[in-house]
C-alpha positions as CSV (number, residue, x, y, z in Angstrom):
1,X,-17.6,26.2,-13.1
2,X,-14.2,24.8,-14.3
3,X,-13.7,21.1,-14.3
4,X,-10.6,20.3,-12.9
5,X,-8.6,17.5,-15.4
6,X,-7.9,14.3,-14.3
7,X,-4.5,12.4,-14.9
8,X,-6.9,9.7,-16.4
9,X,-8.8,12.1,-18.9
10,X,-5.4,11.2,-21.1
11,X,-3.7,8.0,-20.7
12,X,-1.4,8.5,-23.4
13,X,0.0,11.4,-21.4
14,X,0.1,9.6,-17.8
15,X,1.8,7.3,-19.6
16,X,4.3,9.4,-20.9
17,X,5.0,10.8,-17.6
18,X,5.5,7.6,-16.3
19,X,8.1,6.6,-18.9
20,X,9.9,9.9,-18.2
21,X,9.9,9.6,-14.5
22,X,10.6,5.5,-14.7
23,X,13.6,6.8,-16.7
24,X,14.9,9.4,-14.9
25,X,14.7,7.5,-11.6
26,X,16.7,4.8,-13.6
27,X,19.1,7.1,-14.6
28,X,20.1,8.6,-11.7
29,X,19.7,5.1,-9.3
30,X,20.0,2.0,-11.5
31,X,21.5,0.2,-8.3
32,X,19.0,0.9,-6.0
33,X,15.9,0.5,-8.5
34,X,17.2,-3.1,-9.1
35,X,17.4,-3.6,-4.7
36,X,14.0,-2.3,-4.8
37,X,12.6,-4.4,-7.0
38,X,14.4,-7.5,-5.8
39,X,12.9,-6.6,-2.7
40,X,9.5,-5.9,-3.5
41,X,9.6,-9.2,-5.2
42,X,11.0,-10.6,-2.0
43,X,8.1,-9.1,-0.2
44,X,5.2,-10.5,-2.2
45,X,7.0,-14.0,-1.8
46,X,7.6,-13.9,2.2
47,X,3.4,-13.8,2.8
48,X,3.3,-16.8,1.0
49,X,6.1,-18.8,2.6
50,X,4.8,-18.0,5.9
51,X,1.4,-19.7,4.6
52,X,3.4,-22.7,3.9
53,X,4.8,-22.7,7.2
54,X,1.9,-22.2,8.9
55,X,0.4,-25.4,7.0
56,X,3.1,-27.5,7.6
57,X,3.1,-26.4,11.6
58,X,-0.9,-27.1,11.4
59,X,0.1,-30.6,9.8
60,X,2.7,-31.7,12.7
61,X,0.2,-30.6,15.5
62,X,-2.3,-33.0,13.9
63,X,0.1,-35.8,13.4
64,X,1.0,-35.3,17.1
65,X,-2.3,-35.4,18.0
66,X,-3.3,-38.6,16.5
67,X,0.3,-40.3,17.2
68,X,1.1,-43.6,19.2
69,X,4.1,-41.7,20.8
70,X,3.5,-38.3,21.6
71,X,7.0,-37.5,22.7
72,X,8.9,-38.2,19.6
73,X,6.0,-37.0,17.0
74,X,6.7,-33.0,18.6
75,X,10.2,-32.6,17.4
76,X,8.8,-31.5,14.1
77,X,6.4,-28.8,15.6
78,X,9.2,-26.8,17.5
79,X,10.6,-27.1,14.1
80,X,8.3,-25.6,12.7
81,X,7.5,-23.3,15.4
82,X,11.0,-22.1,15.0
83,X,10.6,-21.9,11.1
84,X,7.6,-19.6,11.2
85,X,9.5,-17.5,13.7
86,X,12.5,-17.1,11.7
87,X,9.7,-16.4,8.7
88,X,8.8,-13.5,10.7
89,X,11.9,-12.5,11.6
90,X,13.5,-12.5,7.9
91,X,9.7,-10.5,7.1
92,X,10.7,-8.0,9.4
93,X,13.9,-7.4,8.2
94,X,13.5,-7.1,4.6
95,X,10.9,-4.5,5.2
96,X,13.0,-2.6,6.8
97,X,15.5,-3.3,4.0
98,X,13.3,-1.9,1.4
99,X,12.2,0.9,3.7
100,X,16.3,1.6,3.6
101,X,16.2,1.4,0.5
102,X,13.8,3.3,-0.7
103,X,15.0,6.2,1.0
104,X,18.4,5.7,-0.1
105,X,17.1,6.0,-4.3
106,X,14.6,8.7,-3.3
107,X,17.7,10.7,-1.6
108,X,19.9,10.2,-4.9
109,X,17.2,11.1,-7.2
110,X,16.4,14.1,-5.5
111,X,20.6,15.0,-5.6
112,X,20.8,14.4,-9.3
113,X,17.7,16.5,-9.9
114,X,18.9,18.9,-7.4
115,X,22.0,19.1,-9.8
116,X,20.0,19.8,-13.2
117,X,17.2,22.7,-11.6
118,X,19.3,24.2,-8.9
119,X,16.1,26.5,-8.5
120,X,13.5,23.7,-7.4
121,X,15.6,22.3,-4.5
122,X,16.3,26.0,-2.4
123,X,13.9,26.9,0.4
């Protein structure tokens, strides 16, 4: 029976690989690597402004609850019902952002390699 290898039997290797492929897609879409990884940035941020949001909505319900004057203490929770909305929103939007453009880098990668090995790209 043959073992089949795994990329982790040699991480010295995978790692190589890596570099080459980090470097390639660098070289071929420096400008859309960097959107990317402002955006996935941006995207590991967003979950925890909407946390904060959520929090500070939770806190203006309770100070509603346990105000004197009902009426003026619920200004600040449409606020902030309108700030996790617009949370939401802005999520929304930079994932569809970063789904652009990661389709934008993968399409000019796969042109510039298309240029080097002709042979690869032809069906």
């Amino acid at each position: 029976m043959v073992k089949m290898k795994s990329p982790l039997d040699n991480p010295i290797q995978s790692t190589l690989q890596l570099k080459r492929a980090l470097s390639l897609v660098w070289q071929t879409a420096p400008k859309w690597t960097l959107i990317n990884v402002a955006i996935s940035f941006l995207q590991g941020a967003l979950p925890l402004v909407a946390l904060y949001v959520m929090k500070r909505l939770l806190d203006a319900v309770m100070m509603t609850l346990v105000s004197s004057n009902p009426g003026n203490a619920f200004h600040p929770v449409v606020f902030w019902i309108l700030a996790a909305g617009g949370v939401a929103v802005l999520i929304s939007i930079i994932q569809s952002l970063g789904e652009y453009a990661s389709e934008a880098q993968s399409m000019q990668v796969t042109d510039a390699v298309a240029l080097v090995y002709p042979c690869f790209c032809r069906i």
